[in-house]
C-alpha positions in Angstrom: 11.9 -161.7 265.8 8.3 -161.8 267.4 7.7 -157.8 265.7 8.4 -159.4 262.3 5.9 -162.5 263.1 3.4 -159.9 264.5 4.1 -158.2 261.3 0.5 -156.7 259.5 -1.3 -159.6 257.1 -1.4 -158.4 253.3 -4.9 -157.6 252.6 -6.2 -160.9 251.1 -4.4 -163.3 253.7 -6.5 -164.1 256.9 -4.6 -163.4 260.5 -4.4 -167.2 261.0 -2.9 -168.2 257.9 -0.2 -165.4 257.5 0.8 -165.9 261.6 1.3 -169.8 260.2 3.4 -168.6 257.1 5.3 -166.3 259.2 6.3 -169.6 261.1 7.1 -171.7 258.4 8.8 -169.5 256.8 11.2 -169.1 259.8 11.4 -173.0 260.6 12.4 -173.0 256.5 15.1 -170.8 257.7 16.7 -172.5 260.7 17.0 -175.5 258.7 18.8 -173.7 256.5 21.3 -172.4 259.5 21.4 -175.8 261.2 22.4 -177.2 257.2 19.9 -179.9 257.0 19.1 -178.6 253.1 19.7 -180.4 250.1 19.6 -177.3 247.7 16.1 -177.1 246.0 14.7 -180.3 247.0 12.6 -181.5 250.5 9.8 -179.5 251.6 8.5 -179.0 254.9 4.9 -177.9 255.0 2.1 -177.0 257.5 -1.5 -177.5 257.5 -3.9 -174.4 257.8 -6.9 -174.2 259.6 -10.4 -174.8 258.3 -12.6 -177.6 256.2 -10.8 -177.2 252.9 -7.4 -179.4 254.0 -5.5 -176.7 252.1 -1.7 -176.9 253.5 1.6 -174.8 252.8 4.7 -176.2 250.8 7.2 -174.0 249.6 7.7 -172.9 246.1 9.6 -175.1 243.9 13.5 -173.4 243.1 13.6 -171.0 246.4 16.2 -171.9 248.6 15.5 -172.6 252.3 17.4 -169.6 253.4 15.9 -167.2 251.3 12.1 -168.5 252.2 9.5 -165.9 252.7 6.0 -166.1 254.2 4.8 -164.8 250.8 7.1 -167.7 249.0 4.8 -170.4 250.4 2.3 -172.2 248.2 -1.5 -173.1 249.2 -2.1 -176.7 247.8 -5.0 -178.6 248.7 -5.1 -182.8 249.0 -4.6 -183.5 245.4 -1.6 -181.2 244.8 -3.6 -178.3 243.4 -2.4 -174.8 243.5 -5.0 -172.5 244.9 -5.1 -169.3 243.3 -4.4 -166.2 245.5 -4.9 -162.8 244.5 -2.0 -161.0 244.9 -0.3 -163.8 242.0 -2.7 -163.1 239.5 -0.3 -161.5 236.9 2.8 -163.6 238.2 3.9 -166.8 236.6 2.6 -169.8 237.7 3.6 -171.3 241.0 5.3 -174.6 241.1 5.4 -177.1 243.8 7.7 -180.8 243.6 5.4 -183.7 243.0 7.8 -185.8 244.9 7.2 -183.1 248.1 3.0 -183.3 247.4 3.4 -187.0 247.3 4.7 -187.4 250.8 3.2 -184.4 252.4 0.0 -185.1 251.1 -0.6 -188.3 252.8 0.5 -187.8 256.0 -2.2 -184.2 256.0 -4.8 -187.0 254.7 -4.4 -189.2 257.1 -3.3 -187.1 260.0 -5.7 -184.8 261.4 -3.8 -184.8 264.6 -0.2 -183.6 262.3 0.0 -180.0 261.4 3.2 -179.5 260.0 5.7 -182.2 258.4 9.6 -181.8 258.1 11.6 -184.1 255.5 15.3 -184.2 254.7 18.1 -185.5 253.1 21.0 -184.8 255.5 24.2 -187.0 254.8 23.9 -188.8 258.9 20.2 -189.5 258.1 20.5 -190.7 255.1 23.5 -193.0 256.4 21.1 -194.2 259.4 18.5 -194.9 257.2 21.3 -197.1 255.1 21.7 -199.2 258.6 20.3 -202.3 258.8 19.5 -201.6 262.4 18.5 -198.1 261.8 18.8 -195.6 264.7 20.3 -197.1 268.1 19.4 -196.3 271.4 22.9 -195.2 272.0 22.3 -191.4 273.1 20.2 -189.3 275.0 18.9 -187.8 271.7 18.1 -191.3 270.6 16.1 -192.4 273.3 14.1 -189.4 272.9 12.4 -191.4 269.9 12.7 -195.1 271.6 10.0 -197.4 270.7 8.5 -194.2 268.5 9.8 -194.2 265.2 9.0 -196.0 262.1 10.4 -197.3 259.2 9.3 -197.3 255.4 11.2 -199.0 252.8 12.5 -197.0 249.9 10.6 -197.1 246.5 12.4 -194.9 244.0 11.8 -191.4 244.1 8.3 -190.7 245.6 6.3 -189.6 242.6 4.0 -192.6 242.6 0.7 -191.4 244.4 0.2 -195.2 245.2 2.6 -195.4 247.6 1.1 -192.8 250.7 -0.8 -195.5 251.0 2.0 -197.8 252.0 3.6 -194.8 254.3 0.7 -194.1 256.3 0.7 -197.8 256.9 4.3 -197.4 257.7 4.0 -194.1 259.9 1.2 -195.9 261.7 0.5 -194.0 265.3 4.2 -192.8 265.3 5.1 -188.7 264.1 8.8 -190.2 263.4 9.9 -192.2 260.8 13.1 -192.9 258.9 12.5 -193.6 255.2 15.0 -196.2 254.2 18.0 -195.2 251.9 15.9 -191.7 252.0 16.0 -189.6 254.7 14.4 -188.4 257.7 10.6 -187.7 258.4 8.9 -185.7 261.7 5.7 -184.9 262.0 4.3 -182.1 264.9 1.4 -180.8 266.2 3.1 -177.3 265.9 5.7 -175.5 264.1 7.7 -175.3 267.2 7.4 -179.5 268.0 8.5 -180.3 264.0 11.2 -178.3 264.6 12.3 -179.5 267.8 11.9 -183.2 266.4 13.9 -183.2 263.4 16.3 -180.6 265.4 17.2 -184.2 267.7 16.5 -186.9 265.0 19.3 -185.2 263.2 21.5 -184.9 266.2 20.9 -188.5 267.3 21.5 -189.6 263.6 25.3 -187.3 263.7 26.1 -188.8 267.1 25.7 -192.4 265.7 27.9 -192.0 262.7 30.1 -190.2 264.3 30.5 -193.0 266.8 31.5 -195.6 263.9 32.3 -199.2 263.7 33.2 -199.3 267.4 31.8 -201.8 270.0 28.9 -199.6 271.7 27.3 -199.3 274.6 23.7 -199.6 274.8 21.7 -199.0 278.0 19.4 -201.9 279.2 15.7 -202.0 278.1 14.0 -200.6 281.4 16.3 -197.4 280.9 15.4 -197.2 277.5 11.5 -196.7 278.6 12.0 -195.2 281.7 14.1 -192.2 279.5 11.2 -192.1 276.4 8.5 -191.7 279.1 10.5 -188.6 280.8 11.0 -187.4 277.4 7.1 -186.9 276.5 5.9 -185.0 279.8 5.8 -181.9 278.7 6.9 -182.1 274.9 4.8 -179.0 274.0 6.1 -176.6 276.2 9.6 -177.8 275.7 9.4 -177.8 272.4 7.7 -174.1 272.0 10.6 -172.7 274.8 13.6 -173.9 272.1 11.7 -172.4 269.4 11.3 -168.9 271.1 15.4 -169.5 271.3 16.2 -170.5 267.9 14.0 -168.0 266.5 16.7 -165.1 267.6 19.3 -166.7 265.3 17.1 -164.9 262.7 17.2 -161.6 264.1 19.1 -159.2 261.8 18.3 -161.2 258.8 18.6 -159.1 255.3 15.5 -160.0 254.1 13.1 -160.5 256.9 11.4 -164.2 256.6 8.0 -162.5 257.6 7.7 -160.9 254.2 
């Protein structure tokens, strides 16, 4: 799909910006195939370049599968909708508070996050249920040993109070479980958000899907020893599954880069 990504900017949208919708849009998409959507609600968003903090969320009521680089919202920090040309005689765009709420405070505090994934998928919420949250009981779980966080559930995140309280919970980590909630990753790319929640999601499957048994655990030095192999090279790793995954959208009716 990299023609379609490559695909000309509309007039009034920087090169930057539309390469970064084009992105989002698709990563909106493979969610959608990989079914980690909850109907209308989560958001993923991604930050866009320059000293405004403006980021992309998608438009409240389109469904992930249907998402189009021109279906994304510019927002800046305090959930404002920046007027673009090209909307001027369309109803207003509407974004979920709840999505601007928890978006918004990781992009404030985050310089070094540029695009945030949240969901609502039935083995992450039932992880985030678990006293003991995620186990180091697979490889895909000890991709995230010793580097994911935890933040207690609050009711539905509409109170702008509480990004306080998840940046404080989120600390140095870009992986966090929100309790009784979901899941939360946040990348450096497009391509290392998707990866992430691509393997929290997996790891979460594989430990419901292992049940009530006795486990096995492997022993503390294994643990670290398998984190520490995990984070040479996450970049490149990450960016070679996305250039993968980004065929399953080849053929698509309604190209994403639109």
């Amino acid at each position: 799909m990299k023609s379609e990504v490559a695909a000309i900017a509309p007039y009034d949208i920087p090169e930057e910006e539309w390469k970064i919708r084009c992105d989002l849009a698709a990563l909106y998409r493979l969610v959608a195939y990989l079914r980690m959507t909850d109907l209308i609600y989560t958001h993923i968003s991604a930050r866009l370049p320059g000293p405004e903090h403006h980021f992309l969320i998608n438009q409240y009521g389109v469904m992930f599968h249907e998402m189009r680089a021109s279906d994304l919202v510019k927002i800046d920090l305090e959930g404002n909708v920046i007027p673009e040309p090209r909307h001027a005689e369309m109803p207003p765009r509407k974004v979920n508070a709840a999505g601007f709420c928890i978006h918004s405070a990781i992009h404030m505090a985050r310089p070094d996050v540029m695009c945030v994934v949240h969901t609502h998928t039935a083995a992450g919420i039932a992880v985030s249920a678990q006293k003991r949250g995620l186990l180091p009981m697979s490889q895909h779980a000890l991709r995230f040993y010793g580097r994911l966080s935890y933040h207690g559930y609050e009711g539905l995140a509409l109170d702008l109070s509480e990004r306080e309280r998840l940046v404080r919970d989120l600390g140095e980590n870009r992986h966090m479980i929100l309790r009784n909630h979901g899941l939360l990753v946040c990348g450096r790319t497009i391509p290392e958000a998707f990866a992430d929640i691509y393997y929290l999601e997996r790891a979460c499957q594989a430990q419901v899907s292992a049940g009530d048994h006795e486990l096995v655990l492997p022993p503390e030095e294994v643990c670290r020893h398998t984190v520490a192999q995990f984070i040479d090279n996450t970049l490149e790793r990450s960016q070679m599954a996305w250039d993968s995954a980004i065929r399953l959208l080849d053929g698509s009716v309604a190209p994403y880069a639109s």
